[in-house]
N, C-alpha and C positions, 0 to 999 in steps of 0.2 A: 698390814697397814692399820688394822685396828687399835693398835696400843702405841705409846712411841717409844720404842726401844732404839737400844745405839744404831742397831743395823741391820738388813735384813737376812733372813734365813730360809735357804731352798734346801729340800731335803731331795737328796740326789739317787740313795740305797738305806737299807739298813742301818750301815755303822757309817754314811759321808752324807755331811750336807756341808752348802756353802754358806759365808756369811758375804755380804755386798755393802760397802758404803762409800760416799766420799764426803770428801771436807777442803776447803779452798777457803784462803780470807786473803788480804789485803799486809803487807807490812804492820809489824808491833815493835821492831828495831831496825836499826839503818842498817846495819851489818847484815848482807844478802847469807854469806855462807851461811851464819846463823838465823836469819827466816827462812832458809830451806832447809834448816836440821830442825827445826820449831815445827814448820807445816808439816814435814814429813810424821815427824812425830804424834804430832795431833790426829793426823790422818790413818795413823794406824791405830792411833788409842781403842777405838769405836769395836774393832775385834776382839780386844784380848780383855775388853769388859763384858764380852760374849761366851770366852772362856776359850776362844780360838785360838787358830795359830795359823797369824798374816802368812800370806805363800807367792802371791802378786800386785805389782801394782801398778797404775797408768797416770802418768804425769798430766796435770790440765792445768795450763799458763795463760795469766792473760797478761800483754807486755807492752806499753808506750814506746814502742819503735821509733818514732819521731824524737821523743823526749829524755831519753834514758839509751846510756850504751850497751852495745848486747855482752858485753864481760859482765854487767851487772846480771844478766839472766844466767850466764854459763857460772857463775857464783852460786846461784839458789839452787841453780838445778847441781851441782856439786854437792852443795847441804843438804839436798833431800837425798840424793845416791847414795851419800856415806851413812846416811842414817837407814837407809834401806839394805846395804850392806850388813852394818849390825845386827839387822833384825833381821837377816838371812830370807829376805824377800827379794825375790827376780821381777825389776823394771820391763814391761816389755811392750811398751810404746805409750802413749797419753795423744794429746790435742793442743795445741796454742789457737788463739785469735789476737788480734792486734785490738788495746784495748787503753783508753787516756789513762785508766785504773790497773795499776801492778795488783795479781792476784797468784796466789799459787798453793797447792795442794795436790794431793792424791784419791784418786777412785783405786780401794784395794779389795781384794777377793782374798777369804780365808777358807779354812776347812776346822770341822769340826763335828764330832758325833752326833747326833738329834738328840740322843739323852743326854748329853752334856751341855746342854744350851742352857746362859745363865741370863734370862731375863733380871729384869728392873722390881718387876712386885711381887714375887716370889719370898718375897720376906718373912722369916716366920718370929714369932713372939717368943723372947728367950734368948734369942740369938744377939752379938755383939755385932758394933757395926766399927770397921777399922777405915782412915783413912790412908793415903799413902804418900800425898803431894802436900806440900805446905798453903796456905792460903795467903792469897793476898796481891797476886800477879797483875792483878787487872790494875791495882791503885798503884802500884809501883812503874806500870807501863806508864800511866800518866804522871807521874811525874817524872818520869825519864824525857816524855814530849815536853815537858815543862823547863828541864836544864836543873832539876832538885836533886838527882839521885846520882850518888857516886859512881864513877867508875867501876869501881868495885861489888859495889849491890847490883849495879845494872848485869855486870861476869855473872854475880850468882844468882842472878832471878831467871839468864839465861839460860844456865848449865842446868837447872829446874825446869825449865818448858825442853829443853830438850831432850830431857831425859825419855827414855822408851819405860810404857808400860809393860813391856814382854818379861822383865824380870819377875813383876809384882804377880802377872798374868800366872806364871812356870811358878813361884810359890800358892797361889791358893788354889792350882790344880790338885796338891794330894791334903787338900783340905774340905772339910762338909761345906762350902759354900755355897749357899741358899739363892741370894739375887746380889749384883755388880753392876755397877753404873761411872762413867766415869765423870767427872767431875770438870765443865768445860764452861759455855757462856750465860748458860743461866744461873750462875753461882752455886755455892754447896745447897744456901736454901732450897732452889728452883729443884735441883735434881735431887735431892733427897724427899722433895714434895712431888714428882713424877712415883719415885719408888711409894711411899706410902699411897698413894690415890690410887683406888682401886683395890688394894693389897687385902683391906682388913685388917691392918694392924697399925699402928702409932711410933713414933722412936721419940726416944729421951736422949737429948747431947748435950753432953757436961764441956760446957765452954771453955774451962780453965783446961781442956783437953785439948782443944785443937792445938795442930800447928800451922803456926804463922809467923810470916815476915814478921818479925819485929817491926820493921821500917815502915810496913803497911801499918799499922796500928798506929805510926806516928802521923805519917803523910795523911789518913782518916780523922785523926785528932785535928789536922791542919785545913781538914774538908775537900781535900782532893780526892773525891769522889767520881768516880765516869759515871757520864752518863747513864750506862746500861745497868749499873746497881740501882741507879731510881727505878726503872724499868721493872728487872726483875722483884723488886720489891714492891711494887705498885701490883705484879701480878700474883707475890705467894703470899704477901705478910697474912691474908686470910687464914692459911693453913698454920700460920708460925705460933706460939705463944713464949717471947721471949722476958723472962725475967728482969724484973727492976734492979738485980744485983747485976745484971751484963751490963760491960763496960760499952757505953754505945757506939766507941769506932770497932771492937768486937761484931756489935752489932751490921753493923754498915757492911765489915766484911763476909758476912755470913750471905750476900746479896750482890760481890765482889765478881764479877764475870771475869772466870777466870781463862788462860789459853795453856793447852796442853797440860790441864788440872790431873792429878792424881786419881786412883780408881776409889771407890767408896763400895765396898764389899763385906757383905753381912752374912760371917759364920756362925756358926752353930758356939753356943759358949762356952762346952766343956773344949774345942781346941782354938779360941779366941789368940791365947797368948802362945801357943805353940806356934799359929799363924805369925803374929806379931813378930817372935823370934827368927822364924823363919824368913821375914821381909828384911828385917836386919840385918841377917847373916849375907844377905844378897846385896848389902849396900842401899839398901834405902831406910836411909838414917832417918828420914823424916817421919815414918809410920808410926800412928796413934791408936789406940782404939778410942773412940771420941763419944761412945754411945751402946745405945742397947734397943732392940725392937721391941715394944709394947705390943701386948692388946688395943684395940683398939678404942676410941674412934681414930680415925684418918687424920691425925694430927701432930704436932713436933713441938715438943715441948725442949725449949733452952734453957737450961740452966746455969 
């Protein structure tokens, strides 16, 4: 409890310990099947930035019975099965309450060696830092609530929160990777400033590297901002030094709370682009290397 990593971890023998987390939010689209392939997703993320491998997991519902038909629930809870399915985890029971607020997520339990545990500040100087999810979900969410975004953007920002980290997970397993975080509501800032605090060492990200929604960049440009990017930026810009040449809806999204965000994992540099290749070959077209870990001080420098 003393540090805040994705998840926690009981060492059980020698070579087994478990990882424990959960995660629950509230609807980001109307489409139930797909906030229960989102929630599920998210809720797994938390392991496989641990360097785990999910094994169970327990359904926790909160559902307006009064207000809302229950095909709407046997929807979500279908969305998070099959996404459990995929990710070859056995459902084997959860909790509802009856609640005015729709919430839904998963408590999952993973497995994973003690020496393989991949904290957050473990970062070492030298090393590349790769992202895997594209940025920009949170501004694109809102304006999806707003009636601004395509049909067609709205498919693929979904087909992106749905996606499972497990692939990204099974690629930088036979790589040197140092510490992993995934990338969720306190935007890329917030959690790439957990990983540095404390570390000892600094990252440098070349902003013409990220990837991002084009659309988010525009919908930024246009000030449709959530809320929670003031937030998180009210809590890191301390830590940030971002350059006068950043394009400042760039900026915004760097601070973009994102859902079901991509992992941010920092290898060793001589197999940086091996990694890279390797995310590829898996289908995760979107992977970048977006930076490099410094020496310190405890700080993140944009360029």
């Amino acid at each position: 409890m003393g540090e805040p990593d994705d998840a926690g971890v009981y060492q059980i023998s020698e070579d087994l310990a478990l990882i424990q987390t959960l995660d629950f939010f509230t609807p980001i689209v109307d489409d139930p099947y797909a906030f229960g392939q989102i929630a599920a997703a998210n809720s797994l993320s938390d392991v496989y930035a641990m360097g785990g491998v999910p094994k169970t997991a327990m359904n926790i519902v909160c559902f307006p019975l009064e207000q809302m038909d229950i095909s709407v629930l046997r929807e979500i809870l279908r969305g998070g099965l099959d996404k459990m399915i995929e990710a070859e985890v056995a459902l084997v029971g959860g909790h509802s309450v009856e609640d005015k607020e729709l919430k839904y997520g998963l408590s999952v339990t993973g497995f994973i060696h003690p020496k393989k545990v991949l904290t957050k500040r473990d970062i070492k100087p030298g090393s590349m830092l790769i992202l895997t999810k594209p940025l920009g979900t949170g501004i694109i969410n809102t304006a999806i609530k707003a009636g601004l975004a395509s049909e067609e953007l709205s498919q693929k920002v979904i087909h992106v929160m749905a996606q499972l980290n497990r692939y990204a997970g099974e690629a930088m397993a036979d790589f040197p990777v140092n510490a992993c975080t995934d990338i969720t509501g306190f935007g890329l800032a917030g959690h790439l400033a957990e990983m540095v605090s404390g570390s000892g060492a600094g990252m440098r990200i070349d902003s013409k590297s990220l990837p991002v929604f084009t659309e988010a960049l525009e919908f930024a440009t246009m000030g449709l901002i959530p809320a929670g990017a003031y937030k998180n930026r009210k809590f890191r810009e301390s830590m940030l030094h971002i350059s006068s040449d950043v394009f400042l809806a760039l900026a915004d999204i760097l601070f973009d709370p994102q859902t079901s965000g991509g992992l941010a994992i920092s290898v060793d540099k001589s197999h940086a682009e091996q990694l890279l290749n390797s995310l590829h070959k898996k289908g995760i077209e979107w992977a970048r290397i977006i930076g490099e870990i410094t020496t310190g001080p405890e700080r993140i420098w944009v360029q």
